[in-house]
GULOVO-892110 format. One record per residue (C-alpha): x, y, z; residue number from 1. Coordinates in steps of 0.02 Angstrom, whole numbers, plus 50000, padded with zeros to 5 digits. Example, Ala and Ser with C-alpha at 12.3 -4.5 7.8 and 13.67 -1.06 7.14 Angstrom:
BEGIN
((50615; 49775; 50390); 1) ((50684; 49947; 50357); 2) 
***
This chain:
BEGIN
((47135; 42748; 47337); 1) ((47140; 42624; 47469); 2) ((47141; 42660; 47650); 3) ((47193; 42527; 47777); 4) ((47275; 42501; 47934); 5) ((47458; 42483; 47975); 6) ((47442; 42299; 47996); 7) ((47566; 42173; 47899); 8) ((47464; 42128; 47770); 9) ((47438; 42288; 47715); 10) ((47627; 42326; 47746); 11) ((47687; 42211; 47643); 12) ((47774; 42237; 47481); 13) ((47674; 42106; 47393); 14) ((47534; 42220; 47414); 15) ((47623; 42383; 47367); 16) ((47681; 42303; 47200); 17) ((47511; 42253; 47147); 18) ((47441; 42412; 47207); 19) ((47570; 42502; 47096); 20) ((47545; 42389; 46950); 21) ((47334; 42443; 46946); 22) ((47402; 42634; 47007); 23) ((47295; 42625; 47171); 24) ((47358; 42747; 47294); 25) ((47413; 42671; 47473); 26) ((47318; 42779; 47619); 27) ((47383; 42686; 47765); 28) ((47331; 42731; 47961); 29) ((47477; 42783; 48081); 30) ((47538; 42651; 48195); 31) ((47435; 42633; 48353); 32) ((47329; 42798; 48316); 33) ((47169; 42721; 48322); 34) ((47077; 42894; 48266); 35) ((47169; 42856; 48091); 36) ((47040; 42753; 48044); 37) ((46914; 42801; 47948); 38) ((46748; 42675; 48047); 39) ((46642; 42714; 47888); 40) ((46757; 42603; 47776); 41) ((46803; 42494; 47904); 42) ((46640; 42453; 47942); 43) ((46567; 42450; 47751); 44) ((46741; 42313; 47717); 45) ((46693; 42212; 47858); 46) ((46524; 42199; 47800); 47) ((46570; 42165; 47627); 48) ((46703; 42025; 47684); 49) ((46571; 41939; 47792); 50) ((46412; 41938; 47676); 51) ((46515; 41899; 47531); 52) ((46687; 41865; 47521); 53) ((46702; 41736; 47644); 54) ((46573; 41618; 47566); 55) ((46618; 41611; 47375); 56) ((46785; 41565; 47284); 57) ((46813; 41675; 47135); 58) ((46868; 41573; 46991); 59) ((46975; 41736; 46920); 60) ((46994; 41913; 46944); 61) ((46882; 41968; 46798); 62) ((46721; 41851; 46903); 63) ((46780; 41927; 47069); 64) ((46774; 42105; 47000); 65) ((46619; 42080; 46920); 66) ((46519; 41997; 47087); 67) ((46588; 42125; 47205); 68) ((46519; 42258; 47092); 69) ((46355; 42181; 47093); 70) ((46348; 42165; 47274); 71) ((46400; 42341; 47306); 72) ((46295; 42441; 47164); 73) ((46159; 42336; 47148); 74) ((46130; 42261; 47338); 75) ((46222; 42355; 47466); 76) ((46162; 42544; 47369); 77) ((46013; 42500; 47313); 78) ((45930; 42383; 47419); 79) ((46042; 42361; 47603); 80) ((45933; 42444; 47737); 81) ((46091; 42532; 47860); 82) ((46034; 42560; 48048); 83) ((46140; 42711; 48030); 84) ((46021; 42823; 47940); 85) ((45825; 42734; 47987); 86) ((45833; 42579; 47912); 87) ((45841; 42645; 47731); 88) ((45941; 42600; 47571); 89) ((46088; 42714; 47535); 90) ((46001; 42761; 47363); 91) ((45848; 42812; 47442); 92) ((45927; 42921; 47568); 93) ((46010; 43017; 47419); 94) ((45864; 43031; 47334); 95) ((45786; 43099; 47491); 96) ((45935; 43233; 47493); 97) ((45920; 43260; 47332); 98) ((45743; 43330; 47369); 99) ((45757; 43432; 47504); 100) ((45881; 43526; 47399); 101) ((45771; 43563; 47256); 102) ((45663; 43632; 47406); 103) ((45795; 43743; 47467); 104) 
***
């Protein structure tokens, strides 16, 4: 699934067809209802466009596929501190969860 604002770009029917052609499914935000958005994912894209993205030039689709999933499951999980929940990795805040229900 991908979620995304009403904006143009992801509006357009270039997107839609490629969308289609991989059999994502199109979650789009209602125009000007700014409580659509989900801030989690908006927030974890803009990160991920920023740190990454923006500073390499993927050669293919196969190399972009395969450095994005490094950077989310092996960096961003695993090893991103997020001011959101103390300054601790994803992964280690699971495994903290994880715990306390074993205890319960």
């Amino acid at each position: 699934m991908i979620h995304s604002d009403s904006s143009v770009q992801y509006a357009s029917q270039d997107l839609k067809k490629i969308l289609k052609k991989y059999a994502f499914i199109q979650s789009m935000s209602r125009k000007g209802n700014c409580w659509d958005v989900n801030a989690v994912a908006e927030s974890f894209f803009h990160t991920l466009k920023t740190q990454l993205i923006y500073h390499i030039r993927f050669n293919n689709f196969e190399e972009a596929q395969r450095i994005i999933f490094k950077y989310i499951e092996i960096y961003y999980i695993q090893r991103r501190k997020h001011s959101v929940n103390g300054w601790k990795a994803p992964a280690h805040c699971e495994q903290e969860w994880y715990k306390l229900k074993k205890m319960a």
